[in-house]
C-alpha positions in Angstrom: 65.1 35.2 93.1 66.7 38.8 92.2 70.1 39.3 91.2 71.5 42.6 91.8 74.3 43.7 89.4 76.8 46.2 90.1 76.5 48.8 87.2 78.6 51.5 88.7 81.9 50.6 86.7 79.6 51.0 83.5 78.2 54.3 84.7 81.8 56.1 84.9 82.9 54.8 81.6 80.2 56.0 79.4 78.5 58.8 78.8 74.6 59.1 78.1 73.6 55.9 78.9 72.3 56.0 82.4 68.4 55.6 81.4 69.6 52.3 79.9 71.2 51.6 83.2 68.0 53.2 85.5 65.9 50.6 83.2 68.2 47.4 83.6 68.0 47.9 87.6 64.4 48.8 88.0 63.1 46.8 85.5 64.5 43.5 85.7 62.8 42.2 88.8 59.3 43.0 87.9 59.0 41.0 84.7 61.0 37.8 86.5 57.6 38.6 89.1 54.8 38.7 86.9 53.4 36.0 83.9 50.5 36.7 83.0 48.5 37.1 80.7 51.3 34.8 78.7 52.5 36.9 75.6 54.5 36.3 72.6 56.8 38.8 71.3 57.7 38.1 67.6 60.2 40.0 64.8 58.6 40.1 61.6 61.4 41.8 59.5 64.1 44.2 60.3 62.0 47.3 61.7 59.0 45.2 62.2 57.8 43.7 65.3 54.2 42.0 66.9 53.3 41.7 70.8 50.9 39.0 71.3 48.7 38.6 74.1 46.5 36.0 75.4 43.8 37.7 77.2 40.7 35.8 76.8 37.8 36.8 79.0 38.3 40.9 78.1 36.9 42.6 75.9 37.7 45.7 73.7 36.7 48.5 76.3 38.1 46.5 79.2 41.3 46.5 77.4 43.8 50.1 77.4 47.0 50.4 75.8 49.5 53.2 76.4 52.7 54.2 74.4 54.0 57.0 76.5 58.1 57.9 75.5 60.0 54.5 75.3 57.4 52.5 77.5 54.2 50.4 76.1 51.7 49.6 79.4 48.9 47.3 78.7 46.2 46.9 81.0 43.1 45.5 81.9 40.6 45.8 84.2 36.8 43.7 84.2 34.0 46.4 84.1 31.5 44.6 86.1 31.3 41.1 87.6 29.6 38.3 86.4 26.1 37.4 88.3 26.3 34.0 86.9 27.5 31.3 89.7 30.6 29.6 88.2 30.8 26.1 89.2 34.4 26.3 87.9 36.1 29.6 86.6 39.4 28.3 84.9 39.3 31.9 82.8 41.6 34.4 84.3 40.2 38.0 84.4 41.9 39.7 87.4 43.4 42.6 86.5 46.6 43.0 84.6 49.5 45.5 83.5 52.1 44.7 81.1 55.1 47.2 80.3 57.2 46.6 77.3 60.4 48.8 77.0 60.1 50.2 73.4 64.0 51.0 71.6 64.1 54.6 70.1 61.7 55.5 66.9 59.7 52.4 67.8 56.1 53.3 67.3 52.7 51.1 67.7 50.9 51.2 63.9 48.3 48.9 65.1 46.0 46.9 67.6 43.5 44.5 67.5 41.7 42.0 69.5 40.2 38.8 68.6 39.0 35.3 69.9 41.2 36.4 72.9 44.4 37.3 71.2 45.4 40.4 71.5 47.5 41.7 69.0 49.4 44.8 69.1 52.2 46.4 65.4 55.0 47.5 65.8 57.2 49.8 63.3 60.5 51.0 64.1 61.0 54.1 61.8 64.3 56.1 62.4 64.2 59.5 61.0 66.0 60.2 57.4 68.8 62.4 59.4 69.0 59.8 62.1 70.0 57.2 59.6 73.6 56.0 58.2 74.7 57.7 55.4 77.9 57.3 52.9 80.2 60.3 52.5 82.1 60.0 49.1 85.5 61.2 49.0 85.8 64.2 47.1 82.5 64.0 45.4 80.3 66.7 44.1 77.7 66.5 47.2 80.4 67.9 49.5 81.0 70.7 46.9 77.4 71.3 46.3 76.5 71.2 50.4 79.0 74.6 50.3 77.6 76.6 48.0 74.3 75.7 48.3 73.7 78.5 50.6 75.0 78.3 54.1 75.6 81.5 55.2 79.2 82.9 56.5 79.2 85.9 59.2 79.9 88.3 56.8 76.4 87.7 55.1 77.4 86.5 51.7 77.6 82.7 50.4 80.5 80.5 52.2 81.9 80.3 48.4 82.1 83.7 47.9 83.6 84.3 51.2 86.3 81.6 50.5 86.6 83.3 47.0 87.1 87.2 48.4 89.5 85.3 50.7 
């Protein structure tokens, strides 16, 4: 089942967004395709987050996980095959890949695999001159942000340019 959507009146209204849009209409149809292995995807607090997947069967070098820009790929792949004969193999270990789309300043802090789960930290961390800050009115930091140095073209302090003025 794939559903196209029409994102062309959204595209000439905004401005900067069109990765979001390139993601929504690539993206989409390949995670509706593909379940396995079965994951959880959990928010632990505000900027904290956990990926959980079920991947019994792999181990710790069969396992590779990739954070490349806004994009987290898991994959993995079975070294060598089993000589045992398997009267019946209920265990899935084909090959996988698993792509999360990761928001902006969202970083992996950990990963770690056991009895099958594998479990993969994340941290959201904007930067301190990314983040909201209050402006008071006629406050003391505005006055100390001008003369605390900035320069003006003639060379000399913006204060004492403003007081030659």
């Amino acid at each position: 089942m794939r559903t196209n959507i029409d994102f062309t009146p959204f595209r000439q209204s905004t401005v900067g967004f069109d990765r979001l849009f390139d993601l929504l209409e690539s993206s989409v149809p390949a995670q509706v395709a593909e379940n396995y292995p079965p994951f959880d995807l959990v928010q632990e607090g505000d900027d904290h987050y956990r990926i959980t997947l079920a991947v019994a069967g792999f181990g710790r070098e069969e396992i590779d996980i990739t954070q490349q820009q806004n994009l987290l790929i898991v994959s993995g792949r079975k070294r060598e095959e089993d000589s045992r004969s398997y009267i019946h193999r209920g265990i899935a270990t084909r090959a996988f890949e698993r792509r999360f789309g990761l928001a902006d300043y969202v970083e992996v802090k950990s990963a770690d695999l056991d009895d099958g789960i594998l479990s993969i930290e994340l941290v959201r961390e904007i930067p301190e001159e990314m983040k909201p800050r209050k402006i008071r009115i006629g406050g003391d930091s505005v006055r100390q942000l001008e003369s605390s140095g900035s320069r003006s073209e003639a060379g000399g302090t913006r204060e004492k340019a403003l007081e030659a003025a």
